[in-house]
N, CA and C atoms as a LAMMPS dump frame, in Angstrom:
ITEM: TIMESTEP
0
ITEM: NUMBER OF ATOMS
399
ITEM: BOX BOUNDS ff ff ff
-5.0000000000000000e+02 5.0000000000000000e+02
-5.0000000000000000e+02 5.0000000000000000e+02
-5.0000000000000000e+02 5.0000000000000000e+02
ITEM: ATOMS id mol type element x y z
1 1 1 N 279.25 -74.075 -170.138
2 1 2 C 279.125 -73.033 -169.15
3 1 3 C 277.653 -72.625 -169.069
4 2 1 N 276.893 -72.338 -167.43
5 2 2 C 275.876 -71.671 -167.805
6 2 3 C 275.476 -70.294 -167.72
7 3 1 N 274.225 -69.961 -168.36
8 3 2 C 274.217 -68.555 -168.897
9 3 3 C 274.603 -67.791 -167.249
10 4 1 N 274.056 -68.336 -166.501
11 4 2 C 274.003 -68.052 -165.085
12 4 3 C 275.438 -67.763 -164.737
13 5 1 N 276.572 -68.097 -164.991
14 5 2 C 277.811 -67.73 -164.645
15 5 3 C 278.648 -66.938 -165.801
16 6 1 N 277.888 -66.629 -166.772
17 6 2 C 279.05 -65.871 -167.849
18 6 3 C 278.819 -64.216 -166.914
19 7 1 N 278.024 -63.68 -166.492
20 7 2 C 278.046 -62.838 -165.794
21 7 3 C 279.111 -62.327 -164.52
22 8 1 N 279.059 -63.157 -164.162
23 8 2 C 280.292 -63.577 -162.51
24 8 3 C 281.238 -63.553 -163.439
25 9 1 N 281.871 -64.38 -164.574
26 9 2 C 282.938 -64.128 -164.751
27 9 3 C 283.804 -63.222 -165.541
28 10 1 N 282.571 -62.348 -166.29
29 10 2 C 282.813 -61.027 -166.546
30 10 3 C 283.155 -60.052 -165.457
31 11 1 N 282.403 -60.433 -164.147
32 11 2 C 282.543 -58.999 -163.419
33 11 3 C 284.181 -59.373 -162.845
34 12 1 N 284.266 -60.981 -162.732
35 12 2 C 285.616 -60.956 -161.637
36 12 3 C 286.948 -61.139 -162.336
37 13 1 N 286.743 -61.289 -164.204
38 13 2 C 287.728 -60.294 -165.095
39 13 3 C 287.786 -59.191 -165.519
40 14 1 N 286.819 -58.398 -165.318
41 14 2 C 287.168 -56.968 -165.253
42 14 3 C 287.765 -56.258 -163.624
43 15 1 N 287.243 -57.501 -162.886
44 15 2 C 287.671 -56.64 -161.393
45 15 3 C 289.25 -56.834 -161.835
46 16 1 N 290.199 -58.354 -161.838
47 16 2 C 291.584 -58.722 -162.06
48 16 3 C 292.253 -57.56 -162.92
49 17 1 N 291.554 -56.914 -164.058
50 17 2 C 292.344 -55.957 -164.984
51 17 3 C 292.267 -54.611 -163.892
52 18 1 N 291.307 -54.271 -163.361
53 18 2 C 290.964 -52.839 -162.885
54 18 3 C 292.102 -52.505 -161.411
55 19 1 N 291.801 -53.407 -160.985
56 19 2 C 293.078 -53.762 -159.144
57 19 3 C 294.221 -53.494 -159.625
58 20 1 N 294.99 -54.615 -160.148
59 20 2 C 296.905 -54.341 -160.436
60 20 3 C 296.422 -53.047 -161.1
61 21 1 N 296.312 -52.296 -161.868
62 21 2 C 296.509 -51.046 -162.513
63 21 3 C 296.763 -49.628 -161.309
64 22 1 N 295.358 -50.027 -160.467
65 22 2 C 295.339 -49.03 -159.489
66 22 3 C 295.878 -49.052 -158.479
67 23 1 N 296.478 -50.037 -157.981
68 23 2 C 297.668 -50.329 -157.062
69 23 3 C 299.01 -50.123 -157.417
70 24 1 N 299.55 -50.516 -158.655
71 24 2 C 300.487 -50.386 -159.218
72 24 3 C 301.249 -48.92 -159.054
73 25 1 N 300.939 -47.629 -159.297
74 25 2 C 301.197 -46.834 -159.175
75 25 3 C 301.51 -45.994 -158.018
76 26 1 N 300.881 -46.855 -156.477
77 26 2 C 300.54 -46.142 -155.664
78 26 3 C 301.859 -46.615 -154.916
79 27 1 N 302.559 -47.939 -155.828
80 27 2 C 303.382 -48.538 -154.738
81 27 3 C 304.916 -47.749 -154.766
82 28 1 N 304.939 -46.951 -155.873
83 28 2 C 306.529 -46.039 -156.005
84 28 3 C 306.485 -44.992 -155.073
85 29 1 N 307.578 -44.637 -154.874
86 29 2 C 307.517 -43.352 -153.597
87 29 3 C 307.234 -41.927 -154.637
88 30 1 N 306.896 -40.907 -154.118
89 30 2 C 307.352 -39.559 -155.135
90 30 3 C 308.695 -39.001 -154.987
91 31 1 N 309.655 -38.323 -155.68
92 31 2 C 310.507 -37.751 -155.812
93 31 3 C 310.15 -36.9 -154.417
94 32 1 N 311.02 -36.927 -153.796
95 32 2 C 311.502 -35.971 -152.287
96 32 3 C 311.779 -36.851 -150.872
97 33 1 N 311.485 -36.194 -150.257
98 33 2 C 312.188 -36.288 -148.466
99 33 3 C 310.87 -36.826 -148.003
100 34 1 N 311.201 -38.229 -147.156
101 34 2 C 309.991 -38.719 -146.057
102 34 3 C 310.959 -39.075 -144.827
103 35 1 N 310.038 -38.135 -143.861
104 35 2 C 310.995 -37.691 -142.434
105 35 3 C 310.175 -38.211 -141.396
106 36 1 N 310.653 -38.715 -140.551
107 36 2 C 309.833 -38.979 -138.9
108 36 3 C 310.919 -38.427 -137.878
109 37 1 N 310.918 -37.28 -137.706
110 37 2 C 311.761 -36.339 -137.011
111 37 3 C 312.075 -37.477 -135.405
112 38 1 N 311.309 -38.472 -134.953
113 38 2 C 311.726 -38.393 -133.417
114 38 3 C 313.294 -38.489 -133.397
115 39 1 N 313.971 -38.68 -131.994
116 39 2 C 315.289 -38.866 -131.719
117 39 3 C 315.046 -40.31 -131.588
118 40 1 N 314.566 -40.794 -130.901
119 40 2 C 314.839 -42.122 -130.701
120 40 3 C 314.246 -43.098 -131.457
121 41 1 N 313.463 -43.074 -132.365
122 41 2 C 313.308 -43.67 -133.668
123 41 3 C 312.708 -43.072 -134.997
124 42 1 N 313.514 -42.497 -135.054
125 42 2 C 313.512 -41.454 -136.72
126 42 3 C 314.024 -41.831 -137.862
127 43 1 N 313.667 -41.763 -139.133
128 43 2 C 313.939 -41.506 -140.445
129 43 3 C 313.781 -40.783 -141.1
130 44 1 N 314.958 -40.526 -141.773
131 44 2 C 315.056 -39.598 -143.586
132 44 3 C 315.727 -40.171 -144.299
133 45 1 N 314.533 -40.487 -145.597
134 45 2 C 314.733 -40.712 -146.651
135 45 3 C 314.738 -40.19 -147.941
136 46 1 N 315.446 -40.023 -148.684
137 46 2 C 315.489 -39.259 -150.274
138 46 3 C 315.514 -40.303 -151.154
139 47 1 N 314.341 -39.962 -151.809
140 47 2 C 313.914 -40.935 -152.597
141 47 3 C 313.715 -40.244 -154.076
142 48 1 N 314.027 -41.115 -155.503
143 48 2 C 313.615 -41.075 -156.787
144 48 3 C 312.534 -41.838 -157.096
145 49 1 N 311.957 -42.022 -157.9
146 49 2 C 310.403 -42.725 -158.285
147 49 3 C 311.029 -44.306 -157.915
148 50 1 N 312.243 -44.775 -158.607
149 50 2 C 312.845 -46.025 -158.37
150 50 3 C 313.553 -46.532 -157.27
151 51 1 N 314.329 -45.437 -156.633
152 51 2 C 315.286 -45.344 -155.685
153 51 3 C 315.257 -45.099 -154.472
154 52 1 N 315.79 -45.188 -153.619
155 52 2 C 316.487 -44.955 -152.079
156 52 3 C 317.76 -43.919 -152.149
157 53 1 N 317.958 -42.553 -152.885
158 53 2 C 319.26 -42.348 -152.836
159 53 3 C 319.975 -42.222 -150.988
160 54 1 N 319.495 -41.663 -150.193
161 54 2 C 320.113 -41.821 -148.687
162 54 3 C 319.389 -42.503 -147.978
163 55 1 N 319.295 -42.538 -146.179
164 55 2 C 318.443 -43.166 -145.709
165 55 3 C 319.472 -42.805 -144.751
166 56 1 N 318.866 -42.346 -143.204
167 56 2 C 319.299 -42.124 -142.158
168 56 3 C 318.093 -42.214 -141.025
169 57 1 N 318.684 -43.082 -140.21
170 57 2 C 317.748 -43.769 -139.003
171 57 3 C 318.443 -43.02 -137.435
172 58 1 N 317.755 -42.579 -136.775
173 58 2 C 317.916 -41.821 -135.681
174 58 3 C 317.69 -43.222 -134.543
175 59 1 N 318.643 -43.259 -133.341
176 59 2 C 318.457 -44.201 -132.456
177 59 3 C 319.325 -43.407 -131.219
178 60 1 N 318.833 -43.146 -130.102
179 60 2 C 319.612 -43.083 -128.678
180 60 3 C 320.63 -42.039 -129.002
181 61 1 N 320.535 -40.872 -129.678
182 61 2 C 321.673 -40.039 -129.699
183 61 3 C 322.328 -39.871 -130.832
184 62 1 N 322.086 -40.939 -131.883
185 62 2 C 323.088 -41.507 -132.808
186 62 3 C 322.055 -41.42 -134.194
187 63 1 N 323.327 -41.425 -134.992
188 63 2 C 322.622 -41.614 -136.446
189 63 3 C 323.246 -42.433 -137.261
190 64 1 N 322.78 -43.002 -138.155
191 64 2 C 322.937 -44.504 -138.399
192 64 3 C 322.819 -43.852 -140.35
193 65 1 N 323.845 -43.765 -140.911
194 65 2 C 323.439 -43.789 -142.742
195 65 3 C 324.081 -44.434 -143.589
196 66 1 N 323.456 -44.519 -144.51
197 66 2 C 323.307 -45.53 -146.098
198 66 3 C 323.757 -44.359 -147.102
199 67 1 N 324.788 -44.741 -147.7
200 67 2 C 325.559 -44.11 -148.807
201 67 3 C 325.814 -44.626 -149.95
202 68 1 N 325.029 -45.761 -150.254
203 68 2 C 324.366 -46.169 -151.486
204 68 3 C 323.041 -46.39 -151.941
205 69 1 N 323.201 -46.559 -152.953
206 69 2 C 321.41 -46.35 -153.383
207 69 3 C 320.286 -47.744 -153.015
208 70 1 N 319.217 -47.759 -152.642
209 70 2 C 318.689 -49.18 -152.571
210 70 3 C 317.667 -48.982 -153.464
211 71 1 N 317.253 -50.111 -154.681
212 71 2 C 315.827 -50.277 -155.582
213 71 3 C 315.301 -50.524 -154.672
214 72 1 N 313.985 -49.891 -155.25
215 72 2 C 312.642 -49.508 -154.818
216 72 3 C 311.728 -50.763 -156.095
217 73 1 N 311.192 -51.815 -155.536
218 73 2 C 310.766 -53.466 -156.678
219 73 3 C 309.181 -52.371 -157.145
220 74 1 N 308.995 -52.868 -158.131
221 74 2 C 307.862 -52.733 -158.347
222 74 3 C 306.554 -52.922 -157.712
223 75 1 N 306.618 -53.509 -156.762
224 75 2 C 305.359 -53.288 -155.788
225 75 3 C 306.03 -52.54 -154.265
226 76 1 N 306.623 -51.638 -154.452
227 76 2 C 307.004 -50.733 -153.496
228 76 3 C 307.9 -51.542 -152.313
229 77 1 N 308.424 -52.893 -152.513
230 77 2 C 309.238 -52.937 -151.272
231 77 3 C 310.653 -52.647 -151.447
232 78 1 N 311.188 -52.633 -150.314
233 78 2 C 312.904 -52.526 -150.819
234 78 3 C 313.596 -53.419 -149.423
235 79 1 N 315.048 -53.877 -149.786
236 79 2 C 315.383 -53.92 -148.58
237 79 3 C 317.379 -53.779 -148.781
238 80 1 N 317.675 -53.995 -147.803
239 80 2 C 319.218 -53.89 -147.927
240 80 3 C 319.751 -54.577 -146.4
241 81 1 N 321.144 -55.024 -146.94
242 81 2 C 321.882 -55.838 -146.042
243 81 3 C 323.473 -55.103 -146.286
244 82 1 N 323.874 -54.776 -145.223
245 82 2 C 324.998 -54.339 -145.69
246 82 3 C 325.816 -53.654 -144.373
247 83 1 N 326.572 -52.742 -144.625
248 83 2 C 326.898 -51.871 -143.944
249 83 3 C 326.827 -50.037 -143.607
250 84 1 N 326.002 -49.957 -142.316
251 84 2 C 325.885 -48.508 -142.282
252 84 3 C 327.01 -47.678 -141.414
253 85 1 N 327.051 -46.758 -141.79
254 85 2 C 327.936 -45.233 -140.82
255 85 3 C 327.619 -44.788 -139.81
256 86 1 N 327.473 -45.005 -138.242
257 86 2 C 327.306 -44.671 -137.847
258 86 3 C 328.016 -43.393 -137.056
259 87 1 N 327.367 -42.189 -136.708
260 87 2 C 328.077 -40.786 -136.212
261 87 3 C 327.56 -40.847 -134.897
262 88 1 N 327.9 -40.217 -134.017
263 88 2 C 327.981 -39.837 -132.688
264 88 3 C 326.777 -38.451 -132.29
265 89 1 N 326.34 -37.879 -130.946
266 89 2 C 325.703 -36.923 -131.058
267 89 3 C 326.306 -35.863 -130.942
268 90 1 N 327.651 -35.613 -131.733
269 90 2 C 328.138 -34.502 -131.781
270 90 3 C 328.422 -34.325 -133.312
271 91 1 N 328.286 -35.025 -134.101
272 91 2 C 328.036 -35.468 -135.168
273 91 3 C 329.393 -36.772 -135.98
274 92 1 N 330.207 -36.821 -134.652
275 92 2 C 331.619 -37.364 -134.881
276 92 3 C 331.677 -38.772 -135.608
277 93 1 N 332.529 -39.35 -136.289
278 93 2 C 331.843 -40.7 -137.077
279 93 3 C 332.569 -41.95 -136.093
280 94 1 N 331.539 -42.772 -136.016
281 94 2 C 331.654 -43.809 -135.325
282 94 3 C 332.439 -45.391 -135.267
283 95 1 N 332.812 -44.737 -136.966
284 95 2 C 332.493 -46.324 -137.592
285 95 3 C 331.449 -46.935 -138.796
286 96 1 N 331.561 -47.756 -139.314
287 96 2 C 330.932 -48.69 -140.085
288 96 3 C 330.315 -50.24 -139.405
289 97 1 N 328.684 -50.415 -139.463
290 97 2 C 328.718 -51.651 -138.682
291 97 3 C 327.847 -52.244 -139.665
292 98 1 N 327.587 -53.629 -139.304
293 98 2 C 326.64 -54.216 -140.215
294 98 3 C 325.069 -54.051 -139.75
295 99 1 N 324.368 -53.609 -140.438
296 99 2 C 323.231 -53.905 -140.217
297 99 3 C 322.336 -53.863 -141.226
298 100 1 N 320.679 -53.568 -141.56
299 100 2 C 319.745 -54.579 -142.03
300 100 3 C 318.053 -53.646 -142.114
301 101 1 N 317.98 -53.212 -142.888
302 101 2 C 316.34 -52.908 -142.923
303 101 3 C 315.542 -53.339 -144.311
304 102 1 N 314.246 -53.339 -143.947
305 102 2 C 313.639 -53.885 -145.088
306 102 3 C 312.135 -52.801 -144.701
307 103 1 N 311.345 -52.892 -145.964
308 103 2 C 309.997 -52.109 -146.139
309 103 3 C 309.512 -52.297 -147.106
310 104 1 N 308.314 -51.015 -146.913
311 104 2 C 307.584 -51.002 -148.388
312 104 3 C 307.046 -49.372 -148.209
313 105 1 N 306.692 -48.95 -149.345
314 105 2 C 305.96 -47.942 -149.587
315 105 3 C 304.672 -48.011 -149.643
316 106 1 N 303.663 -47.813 -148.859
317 106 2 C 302.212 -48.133 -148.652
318 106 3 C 301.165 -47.147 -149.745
319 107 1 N 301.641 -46.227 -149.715
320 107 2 C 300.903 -45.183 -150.273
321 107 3 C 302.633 -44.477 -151.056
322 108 1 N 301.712 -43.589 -152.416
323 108 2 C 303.482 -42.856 -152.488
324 108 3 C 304.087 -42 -151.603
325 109 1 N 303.38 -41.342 -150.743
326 109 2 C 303.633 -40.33 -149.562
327 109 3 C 303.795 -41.371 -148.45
328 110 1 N 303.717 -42.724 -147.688
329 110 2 C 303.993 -42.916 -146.538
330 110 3 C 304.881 -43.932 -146.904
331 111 1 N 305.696 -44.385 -145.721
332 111 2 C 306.976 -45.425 -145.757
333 111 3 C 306.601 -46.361 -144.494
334 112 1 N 306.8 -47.274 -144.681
335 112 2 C 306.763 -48.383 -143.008
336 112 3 C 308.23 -49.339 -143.277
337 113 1 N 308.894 -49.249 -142.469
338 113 2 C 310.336 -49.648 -141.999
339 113 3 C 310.451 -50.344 -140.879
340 114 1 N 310.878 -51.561 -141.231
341 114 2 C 311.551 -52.448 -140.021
342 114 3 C 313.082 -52.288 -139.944
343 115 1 N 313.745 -51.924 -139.055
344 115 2 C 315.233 -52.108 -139.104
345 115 3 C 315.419 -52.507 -138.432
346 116 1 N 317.383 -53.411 -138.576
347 116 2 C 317.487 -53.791 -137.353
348 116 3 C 319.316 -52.69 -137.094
349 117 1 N 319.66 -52.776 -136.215
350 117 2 C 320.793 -51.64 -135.957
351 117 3 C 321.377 -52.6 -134.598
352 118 1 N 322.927 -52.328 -134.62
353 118 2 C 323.054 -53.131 -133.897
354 118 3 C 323.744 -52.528 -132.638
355 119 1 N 323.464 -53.161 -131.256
356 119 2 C 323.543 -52.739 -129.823
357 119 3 C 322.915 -52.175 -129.415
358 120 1 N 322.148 -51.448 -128.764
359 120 2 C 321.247 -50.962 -128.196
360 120 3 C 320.131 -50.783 -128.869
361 121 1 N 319.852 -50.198 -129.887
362 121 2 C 319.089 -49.807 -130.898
363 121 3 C 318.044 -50.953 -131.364
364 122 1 N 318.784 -52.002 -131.501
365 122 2 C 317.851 -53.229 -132.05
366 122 3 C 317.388 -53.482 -133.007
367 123 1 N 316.019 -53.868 -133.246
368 123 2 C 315.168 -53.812 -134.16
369 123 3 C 313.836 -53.143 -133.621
370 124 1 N 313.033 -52.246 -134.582
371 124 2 C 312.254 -51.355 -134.486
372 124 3 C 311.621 -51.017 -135.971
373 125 1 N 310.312 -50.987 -135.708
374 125 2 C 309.302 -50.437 -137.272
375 125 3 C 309.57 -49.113 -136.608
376 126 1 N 309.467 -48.493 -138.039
377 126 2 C 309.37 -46.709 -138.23
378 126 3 C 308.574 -46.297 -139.467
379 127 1 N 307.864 -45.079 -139.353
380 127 2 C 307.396 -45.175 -140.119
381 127 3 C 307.57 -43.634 -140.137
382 128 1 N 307.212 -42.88 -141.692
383 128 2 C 307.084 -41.912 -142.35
384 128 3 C 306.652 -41.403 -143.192
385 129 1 N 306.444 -40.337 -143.261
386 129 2 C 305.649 -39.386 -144.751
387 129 3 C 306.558 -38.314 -145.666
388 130 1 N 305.905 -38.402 -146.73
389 130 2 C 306.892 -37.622 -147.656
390 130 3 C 306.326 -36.99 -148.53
391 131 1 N 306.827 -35.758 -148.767
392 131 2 C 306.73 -34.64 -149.657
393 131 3 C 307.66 -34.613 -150.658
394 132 1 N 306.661 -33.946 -151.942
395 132 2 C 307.735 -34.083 -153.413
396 132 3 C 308.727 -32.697 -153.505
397 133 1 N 309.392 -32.903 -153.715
398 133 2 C 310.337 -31.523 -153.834
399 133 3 C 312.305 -32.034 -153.813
């Protein structure tokens, strides 16, 4: 090796240790509620450091929820396949249909969400912020 590169490869193994550490942390959500109030493409989510405990997606009148928990991976993504509840805008229940979202946690306070929901609704990114409490 020459003397000329033991330098470089000090700096770009201390950069490899210093990155995952400081990313790592940023990718869990905090304990509380991240909301994007619109009607026609909204979310609320209640979240644990690990978890998804609810998740309700606003579309055309309707609300669309998850009544099981989804992991939250260690680099902040999550996703789920399954079946959601959908209610009516009177709050009446609709049914159970299949549908599908996936994400990540960007920061611990913001969320970015692709879902897909089915009939009118589609597929649509959403995105949100969240407070600990």
């Amino acid at each position: 090796m020459r003397p000329k590169s033991k330098p470089l490869l000090a700096a770009v193994a201390a950069a490899a240790l210093v990155l995952p550490a400081a990313g790592a942390d940023a990718a869990h959500p905090v304990h509380g509620t991240f909301l994007n109030k619109s009607h026609s493409n909204g979310v609320r989510l209640a979240t644990t450091r690990h978890n998804i405990v609810t998740a309700s997606f606003y579309c055309a009148q309707t609300r669309w929820t998850l009544v099981r928990r989804v992991h939250v991976h260690r680099d902040g993504s999550f996703s789920f396949h399954g079946k959601l509840r959908q209610y009516g805008p009177m709050g009446q229940p609709w049914g159970e249909h299949k549908a599908r979202f996936s994400g990540r946690f960007t920061t611990r306070r913001h969320v970015r969400i692709e879902r897909k929901l089915p009939g009118r609704c589609g597929t649509r990114t959403v995105s949100a912020s969240g407070k600990a409490g």
